[in-house]
C-alpha positions in Angstrom: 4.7 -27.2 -3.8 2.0 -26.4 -0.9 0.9 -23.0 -0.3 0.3 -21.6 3.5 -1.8 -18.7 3.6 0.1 -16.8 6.6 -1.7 -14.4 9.6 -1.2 -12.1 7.3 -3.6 -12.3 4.2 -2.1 -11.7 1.0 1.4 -13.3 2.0 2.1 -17.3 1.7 4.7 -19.4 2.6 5.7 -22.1 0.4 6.8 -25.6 1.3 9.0 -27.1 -2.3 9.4 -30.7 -3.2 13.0 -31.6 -2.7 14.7 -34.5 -5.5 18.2 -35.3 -4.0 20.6 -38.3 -4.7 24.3 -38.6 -4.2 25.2 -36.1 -6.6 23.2 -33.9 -5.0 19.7 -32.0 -5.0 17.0 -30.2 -7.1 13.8 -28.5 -6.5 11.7 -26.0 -8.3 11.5 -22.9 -6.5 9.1 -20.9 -8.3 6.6 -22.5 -10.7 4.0 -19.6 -12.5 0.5 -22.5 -12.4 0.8 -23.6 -8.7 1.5 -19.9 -7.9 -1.6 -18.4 -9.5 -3.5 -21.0 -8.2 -2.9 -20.3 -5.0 -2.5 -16.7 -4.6 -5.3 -16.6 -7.5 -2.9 -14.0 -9.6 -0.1 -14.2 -11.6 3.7 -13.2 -10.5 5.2 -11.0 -12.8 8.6 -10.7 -12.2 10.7 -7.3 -12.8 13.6 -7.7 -10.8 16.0 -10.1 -8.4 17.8 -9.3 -5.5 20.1 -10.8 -3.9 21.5 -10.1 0.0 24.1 -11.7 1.8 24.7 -10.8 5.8 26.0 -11.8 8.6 24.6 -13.2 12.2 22.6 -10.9 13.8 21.8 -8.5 10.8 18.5 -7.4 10.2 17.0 -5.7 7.2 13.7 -3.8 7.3 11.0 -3.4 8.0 10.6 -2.4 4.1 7.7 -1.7 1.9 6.7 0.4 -1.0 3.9 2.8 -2.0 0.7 1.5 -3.7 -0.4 1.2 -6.5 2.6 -0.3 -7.8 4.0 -1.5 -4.9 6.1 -4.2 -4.8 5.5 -7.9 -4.4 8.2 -10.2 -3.5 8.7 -13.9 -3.6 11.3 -14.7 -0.7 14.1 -17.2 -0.4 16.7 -18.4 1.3 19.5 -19.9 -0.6 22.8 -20.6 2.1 22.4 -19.6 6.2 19.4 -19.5 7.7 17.2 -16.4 8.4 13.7 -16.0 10.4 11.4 -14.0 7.7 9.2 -11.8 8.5 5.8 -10.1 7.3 3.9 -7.3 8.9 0.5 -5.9 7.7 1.3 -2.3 7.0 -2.1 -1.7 5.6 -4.1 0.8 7.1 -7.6 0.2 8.4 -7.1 -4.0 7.5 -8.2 -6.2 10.6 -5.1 -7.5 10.8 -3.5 -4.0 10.5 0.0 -4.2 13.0 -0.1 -8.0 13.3 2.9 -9.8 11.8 4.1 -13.8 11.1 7.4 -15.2 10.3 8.6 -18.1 8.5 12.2 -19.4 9.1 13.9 -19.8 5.4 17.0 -22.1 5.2 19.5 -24.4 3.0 18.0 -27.4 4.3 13.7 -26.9 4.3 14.0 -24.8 1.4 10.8 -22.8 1.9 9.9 -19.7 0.1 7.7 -17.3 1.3 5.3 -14.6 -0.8 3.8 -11.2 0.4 1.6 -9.4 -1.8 1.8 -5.7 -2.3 1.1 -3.2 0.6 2.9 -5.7 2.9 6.1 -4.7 5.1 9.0 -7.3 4.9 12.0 -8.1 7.1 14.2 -10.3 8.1 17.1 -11.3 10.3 20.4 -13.6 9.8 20.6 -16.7 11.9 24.7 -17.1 10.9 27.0 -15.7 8.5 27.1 -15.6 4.9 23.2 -16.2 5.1 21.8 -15.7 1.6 18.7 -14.6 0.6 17.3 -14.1 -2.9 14.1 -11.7 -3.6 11.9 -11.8 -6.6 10.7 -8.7 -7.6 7.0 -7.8 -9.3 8.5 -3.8 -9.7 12.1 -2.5 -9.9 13.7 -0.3 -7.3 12.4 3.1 -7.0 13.9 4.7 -4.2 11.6 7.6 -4.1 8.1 5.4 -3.2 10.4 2.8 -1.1 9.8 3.3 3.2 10.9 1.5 6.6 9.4 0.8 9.7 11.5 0.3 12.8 12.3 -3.8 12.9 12.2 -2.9 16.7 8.5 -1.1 17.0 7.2 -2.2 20.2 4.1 -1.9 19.0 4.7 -4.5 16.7 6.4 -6.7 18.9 8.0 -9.0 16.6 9.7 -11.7 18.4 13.4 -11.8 17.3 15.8 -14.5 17.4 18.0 -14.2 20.6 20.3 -17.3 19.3 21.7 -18.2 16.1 21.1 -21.0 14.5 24.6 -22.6 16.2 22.7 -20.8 19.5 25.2 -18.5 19.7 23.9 -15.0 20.9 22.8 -12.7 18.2 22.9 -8.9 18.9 20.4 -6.6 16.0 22.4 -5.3 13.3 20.8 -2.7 11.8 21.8 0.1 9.0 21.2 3.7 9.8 18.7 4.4 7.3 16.6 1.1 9.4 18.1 2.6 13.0 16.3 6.1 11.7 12.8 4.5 10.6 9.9 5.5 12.1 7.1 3.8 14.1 4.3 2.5 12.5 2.5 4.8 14.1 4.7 7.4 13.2 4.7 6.2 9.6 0.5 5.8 9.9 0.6 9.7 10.3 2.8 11.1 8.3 0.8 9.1 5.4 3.2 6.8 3.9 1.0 3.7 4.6 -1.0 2.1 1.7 -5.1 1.9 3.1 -6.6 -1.3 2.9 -9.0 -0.7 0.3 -6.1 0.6 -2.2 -4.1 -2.3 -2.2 -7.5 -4.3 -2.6 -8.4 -2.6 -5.6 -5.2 -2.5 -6.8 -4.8 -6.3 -6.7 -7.9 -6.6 -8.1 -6.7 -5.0 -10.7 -4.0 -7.9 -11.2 -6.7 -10.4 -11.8 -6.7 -11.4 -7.8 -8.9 -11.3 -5.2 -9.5 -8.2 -2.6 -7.2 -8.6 0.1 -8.9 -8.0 3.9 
């Protein structure tokens, strides 16, 4: 495996060895040693997800309050989608800015975002797959959105699919209703910088800017 350190610190995407023959393929998607090496904690995993959507459908932007947060180690099992991480940490330098990593059934890439980090993502065709690993369960109460379509952000969204058919946003209400970051900045949702670095530190990792 190779780990890429994104624009984002504390998320990673993560290129995986590929074994294939006529039968078929394997690869490891996870592996705990390579993971801590990187990242320089361990993983601990407490729940998966799994989401399957159609063209055009995008989920987030999603994160959770710190401490615990919630970690998640990203992939893309069948379809294609472009992922997405925004820093949702409040007075980081990189506080706003996001990078995206397109996830697929043919590069096989994973990508990791540490807690305090928003996550999105949209569908590049239909029956797209993804599978989310988990460091804390679902907790509806400490779990927040940021409008996918912030201007301020800016994220740059796939226009085509990945047959370059048009896409149009599809978006659930509770992600329609979401807030601006700035919005969500003062109403006091966001993590701070310096919590999610302590907090982190506390997992046996460094600080994150």
């Amino acid at each position: 495996m190779k780990y890429r350190e994104l624009k984002v610190p504390g998320a990673w995407e993560i290129t995986t060895r590929h074994f294939g023959d006529d039968r078929g393929l394997f690869l490891e998607v996870f592996k705990d040693a390579p993971f801590a090496d990187a990242v320089g904690h361990d993983f601990s995993l407490a729940q998966v997800n799994c989401s399957v959507s159609a063209a055009g459908v995008l989920r987030g932007i999603h994160f959770a309050d710190v401490p615990p947060g919630q970690a998640k180690y990203v992939t893309c099992v069948t379809g294609a989608v472009l992922d997405v991480v925004v820093d949702t940490r409040v007075g980081s330098p990189t506080f706003g800015q996001w990078d995206s990593v397109v996830l697929d059934d043919a590069e096989r890439r994973a990508v990791y975002l540490a807690q305090g980090l928003g996550h999105a993502f949209m569908s590049l065709e239909d029956g797209s797959t993804v599978m989310y690993l988990c460091s804390t369960a679902y907790a509806p109460g400490r779990e927040h959105e940021v409008h996918p379509l912030d201007p301020a952000i800016g994220i740059d969204w796939p226009s085509v699919g990945r047959d370059g058919s048009p896409l149009t946003p599809q978006l659930s209400p509770k992600d329609e209703a979401a807030p601006t970051l700035e919005e969500a900045r003062e109403s006091g949702v966001l993590a701070h910088a310096d919590v999610v670095a302590e907090f982190v530190a506390s997992l046996g990792g460094d600080a994150l800017a």
